[in-house]
N, C-alpha and C positions, 0 to 999 in steps of 0.2 A: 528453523531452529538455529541452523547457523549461522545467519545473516544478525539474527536477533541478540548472540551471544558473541558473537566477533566486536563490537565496541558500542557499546548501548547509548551510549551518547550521542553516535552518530546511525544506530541502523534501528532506535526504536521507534514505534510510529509517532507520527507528529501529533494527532488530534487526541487529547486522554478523554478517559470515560467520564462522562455524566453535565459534560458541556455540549449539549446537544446545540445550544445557541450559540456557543462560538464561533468565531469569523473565523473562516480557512486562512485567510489572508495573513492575520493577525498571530495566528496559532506556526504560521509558518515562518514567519518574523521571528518571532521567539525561539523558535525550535534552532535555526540559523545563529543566532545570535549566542545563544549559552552553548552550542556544541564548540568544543577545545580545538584550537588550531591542529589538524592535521600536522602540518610543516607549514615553512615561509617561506614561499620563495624569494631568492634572491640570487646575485654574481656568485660564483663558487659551488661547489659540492656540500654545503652542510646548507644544509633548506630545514633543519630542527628547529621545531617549536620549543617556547618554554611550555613545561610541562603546566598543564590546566588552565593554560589562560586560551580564554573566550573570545569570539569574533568581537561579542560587545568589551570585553576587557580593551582589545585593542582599539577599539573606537575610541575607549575611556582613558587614553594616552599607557598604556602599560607595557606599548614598546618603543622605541625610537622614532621612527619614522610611522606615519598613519599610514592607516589601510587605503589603497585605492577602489576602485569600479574594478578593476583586471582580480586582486586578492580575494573581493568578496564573489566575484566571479568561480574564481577557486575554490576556495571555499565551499560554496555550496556543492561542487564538484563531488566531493568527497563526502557527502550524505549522503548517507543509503538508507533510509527509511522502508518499510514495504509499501507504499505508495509515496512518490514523490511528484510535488506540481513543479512542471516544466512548461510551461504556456499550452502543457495540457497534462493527463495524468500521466505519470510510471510506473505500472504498475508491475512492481518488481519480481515478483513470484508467477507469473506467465509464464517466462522463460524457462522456468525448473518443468517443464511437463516433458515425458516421454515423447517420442516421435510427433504424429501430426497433432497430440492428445492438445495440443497449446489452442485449436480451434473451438473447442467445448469452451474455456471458461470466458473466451473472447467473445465470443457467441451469446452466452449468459450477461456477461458484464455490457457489451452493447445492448442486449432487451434491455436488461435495469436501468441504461442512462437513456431510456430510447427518449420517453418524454416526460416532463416534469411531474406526473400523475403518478406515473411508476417509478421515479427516482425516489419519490415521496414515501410511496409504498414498500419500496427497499431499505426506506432509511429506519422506518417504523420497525418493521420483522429483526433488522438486522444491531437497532440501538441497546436493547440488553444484552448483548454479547458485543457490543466492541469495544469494550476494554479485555479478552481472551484473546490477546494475540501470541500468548505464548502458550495458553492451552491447546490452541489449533493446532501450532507449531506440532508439539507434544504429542498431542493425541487424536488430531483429527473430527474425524467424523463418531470414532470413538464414543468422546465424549457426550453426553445428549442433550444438552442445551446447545452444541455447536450443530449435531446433527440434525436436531426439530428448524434449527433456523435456517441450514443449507437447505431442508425440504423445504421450507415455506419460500426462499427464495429462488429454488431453482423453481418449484408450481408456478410464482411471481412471473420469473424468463418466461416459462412455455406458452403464459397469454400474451407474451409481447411477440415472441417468436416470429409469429407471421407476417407480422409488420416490416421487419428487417430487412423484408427485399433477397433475400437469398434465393442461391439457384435451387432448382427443386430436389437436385440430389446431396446438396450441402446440406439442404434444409432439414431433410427425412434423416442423415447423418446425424446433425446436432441434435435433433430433437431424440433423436435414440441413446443419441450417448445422456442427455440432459435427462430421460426416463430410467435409466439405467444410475445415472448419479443419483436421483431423485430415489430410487427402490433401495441404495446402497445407505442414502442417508438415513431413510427412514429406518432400516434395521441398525443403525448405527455402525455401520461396516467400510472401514475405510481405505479398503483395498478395491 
């Protein structure tokens, strides 16, 4: 919730709801493009943007000198989306978990991308909720169209689980904790 409300221009998600056909590619193009110059760097201590001008403004000559390969380099720097593509995902909210708790959603999120059958199967369960990225925020598992869908996809994980290659006490780990989020989602219980 606070990534999401600290500067929405730069830390709301890239892909909006109900373009199920759109190009990731495409969609990240854009997203880059209309978020407002951070700052500029340059010689000196004042690296200030003009306020609201766009990476694509500057393209579009609205400052002096053009953007290089190193600017828009930067640029992207400074998005923070809840998932970002980096020549592979970011996914930004991992880090926020208590102590070792960061191996449960890593765990899950590799079943779901394990093979193109299940990514599929993920996409399905999880395409009428993702445009709720600030009800999750909000409310969690709480909520019960966010919780029926954490069930269906954490069920989704547990037939991939096995496949993953984990050690066998990592394995009976995840899959406890994944049963346990699963029992939590489905009472709607987001502690």
């Amino acid at each position: 919730a606070t990534w999401l409300a600290i500067d929405p221009a730069r830390t709301r998600p890239v892909w909006t709801p109900g373009h199920a056909d759109e190009d990731p590619t495409a969609a990240w193009i854009r997203y880059v493009l209309a978020a407002p110059l951070l700052c500029r760097r340059r010689d000196g201590s004042d690296w200030t943007a003009p306020a609201g001008v766009t990476f694509a403004d500057w393209l579009d000559g609205a400052l002096p000198e053009p953007p290089t390969t190193d600017d828009l380099d930067y640029h992207v720097s400074t998005l923070f989306p809840p998932v970002r593509p980096r020549g592979y995902l970011e996914l930004r909210y991992l880090d926020a978990q208590p102590d070792r708790d960061w191996r449960l959603p890593l765990a899950v999120l590799s079943a779901l991308f394990h093979d193109p059958g299940t990514l599929r199967g993920a996409y399905a369960i999880a395409a009428p909720v993702a445009d709720r990225w600030s009800a999750a925020a909000r409310h969690g598992l709480t909520d019960p169209a966010l919780a029926a869908t954490a069930a269906a996809l954490l069920d989704l994980a547990l037939t991939t689980l096995p496949r993953l290659d984990l050690p066998a006490g990592t394995h009976d780990d995840i899959e406890r904790g994944v049963r346990g989020r699963l029992a939590a989602a489905q009472r709607g219980d987001d502690r």
